[in-house]
C-alpha positions as CSV (number, residue, x, y, z in Angstrom):
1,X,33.5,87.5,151.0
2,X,35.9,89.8,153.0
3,X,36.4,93.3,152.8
4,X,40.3,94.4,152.0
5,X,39.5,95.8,156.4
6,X,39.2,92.3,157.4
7,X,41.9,90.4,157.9
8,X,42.5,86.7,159.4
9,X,44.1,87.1,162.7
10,X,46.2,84.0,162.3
11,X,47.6,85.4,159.1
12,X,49.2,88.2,160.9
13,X,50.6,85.8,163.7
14,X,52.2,83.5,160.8
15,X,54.3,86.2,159.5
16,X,57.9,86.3,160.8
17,X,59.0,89.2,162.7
18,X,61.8,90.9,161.6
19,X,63.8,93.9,163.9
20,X,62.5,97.2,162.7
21,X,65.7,99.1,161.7
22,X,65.6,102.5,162.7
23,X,69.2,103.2,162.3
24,X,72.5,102.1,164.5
25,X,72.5,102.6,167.8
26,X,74.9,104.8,169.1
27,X,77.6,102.5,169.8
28,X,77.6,101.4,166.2
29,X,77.9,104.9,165.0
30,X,81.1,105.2,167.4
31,X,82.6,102.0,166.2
32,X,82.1,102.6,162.3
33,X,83.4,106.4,162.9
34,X,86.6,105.4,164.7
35,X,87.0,102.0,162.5
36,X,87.1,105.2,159.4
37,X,89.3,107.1,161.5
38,X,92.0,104.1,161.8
39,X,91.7,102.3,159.0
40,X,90.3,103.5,156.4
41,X,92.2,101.9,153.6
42,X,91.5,98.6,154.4
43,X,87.3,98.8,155.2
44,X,85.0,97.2,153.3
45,X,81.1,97.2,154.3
46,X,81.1,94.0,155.1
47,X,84.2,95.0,158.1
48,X,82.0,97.1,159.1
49,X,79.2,95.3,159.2
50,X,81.2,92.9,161.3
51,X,82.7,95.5,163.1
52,X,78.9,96.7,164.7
53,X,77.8,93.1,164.8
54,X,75.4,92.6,161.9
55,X,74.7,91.1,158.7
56,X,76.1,92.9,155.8
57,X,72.4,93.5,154.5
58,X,70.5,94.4,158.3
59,X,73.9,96.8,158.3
60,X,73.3,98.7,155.1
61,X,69.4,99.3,155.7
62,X,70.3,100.8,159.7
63,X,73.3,102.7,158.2
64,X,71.1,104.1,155.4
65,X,68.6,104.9,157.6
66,X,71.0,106.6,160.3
67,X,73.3,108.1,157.6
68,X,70.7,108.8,154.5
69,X,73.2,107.1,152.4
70,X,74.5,103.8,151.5
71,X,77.5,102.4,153.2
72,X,79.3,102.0,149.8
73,X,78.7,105.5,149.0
74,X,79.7,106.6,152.7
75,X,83.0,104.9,152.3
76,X,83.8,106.4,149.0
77,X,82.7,110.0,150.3
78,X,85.5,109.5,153.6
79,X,88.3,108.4,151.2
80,X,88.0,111.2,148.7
81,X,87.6,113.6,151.7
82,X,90.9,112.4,153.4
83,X,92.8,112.4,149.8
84,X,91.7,115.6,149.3
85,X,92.8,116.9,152.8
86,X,96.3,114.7,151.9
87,X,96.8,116.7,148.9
88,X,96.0,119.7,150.7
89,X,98.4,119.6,153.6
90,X,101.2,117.1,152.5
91,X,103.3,116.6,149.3
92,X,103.2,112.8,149.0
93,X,102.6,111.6,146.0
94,X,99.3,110.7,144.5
95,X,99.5,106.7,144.1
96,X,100.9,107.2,148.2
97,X,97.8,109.1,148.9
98,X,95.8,106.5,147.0
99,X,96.8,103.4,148.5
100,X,96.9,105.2,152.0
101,X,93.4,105.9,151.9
102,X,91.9,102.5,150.3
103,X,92.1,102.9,146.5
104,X,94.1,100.1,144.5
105,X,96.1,102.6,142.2
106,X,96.6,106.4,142.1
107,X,94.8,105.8,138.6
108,X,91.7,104.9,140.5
109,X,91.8,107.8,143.0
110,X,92.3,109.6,139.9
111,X,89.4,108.4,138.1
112,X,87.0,109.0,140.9
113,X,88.8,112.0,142.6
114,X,88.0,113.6,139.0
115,X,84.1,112.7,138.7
116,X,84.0,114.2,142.2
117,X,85.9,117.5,141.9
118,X,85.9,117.8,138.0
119,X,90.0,117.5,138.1
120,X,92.9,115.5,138.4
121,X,94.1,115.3,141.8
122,X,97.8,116.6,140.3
123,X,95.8,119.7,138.6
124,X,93.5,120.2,141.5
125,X,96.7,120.6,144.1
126,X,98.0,123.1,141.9
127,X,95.2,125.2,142.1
């Protein structure tokens, strides 16, 4: 009988072996931060995934491990951040500001702007 120590060498040649992700390299980090730059209403993270030349799942376990965060997540955090800074420093309207940054409706920006900041965007710009 073996010990759980041994091990059959030939079992450990049989598995496949898969890239160890240890994050994106460098030039993926560039190409995902200017793709949210110039276009961030229209990303998904399967463009980006495309974008940096990887499978939508090898792309969300390197981005999680460069970023500490899902992709998904990442996305959602850089369009309320850019609404927010719209509201801030312009007076377009909130369904402009929504569709401008990736959201279907101003109602959805809304919805998620409020879970985020704990107000409407149209109360929160008065403040």
């Amino acid at each position: 009988m073996r010990t759980s120590s041994e091990t059959k060498p030939e079992a450990r040649e049989e598995r496949p072996s898969f890239p160890q992700t240890g994050g994106l390299a460098g030039w993926q980090k560039r190409l995902v931060e200017a793709a949210a730059r110039e276009r961030l209403a229209e990303l998904t993270v399967g463009k980006l995934a495309d974008e940096v030349r990887l499978s939508r799942y090898w792309f969300s376990r390197a981005f999680r491990s460069s970023y500490g965060i899902p992709p998904a997540e990442w996305l959602q955090d850089r369009r309320l951040r850019e609404a927010e800074r719209r509201l801030r420093v312009t007076d377009d309207t909130v369904e402009r500001i929504a569709l401008d940054v990736g959201y279907r409706s101003g109602s959805q920006l809304a919805r998620m702007f409020r879970r985020r900041m704990g107000a409407s965007p149209s109360v929160w710009r008065r403040r």
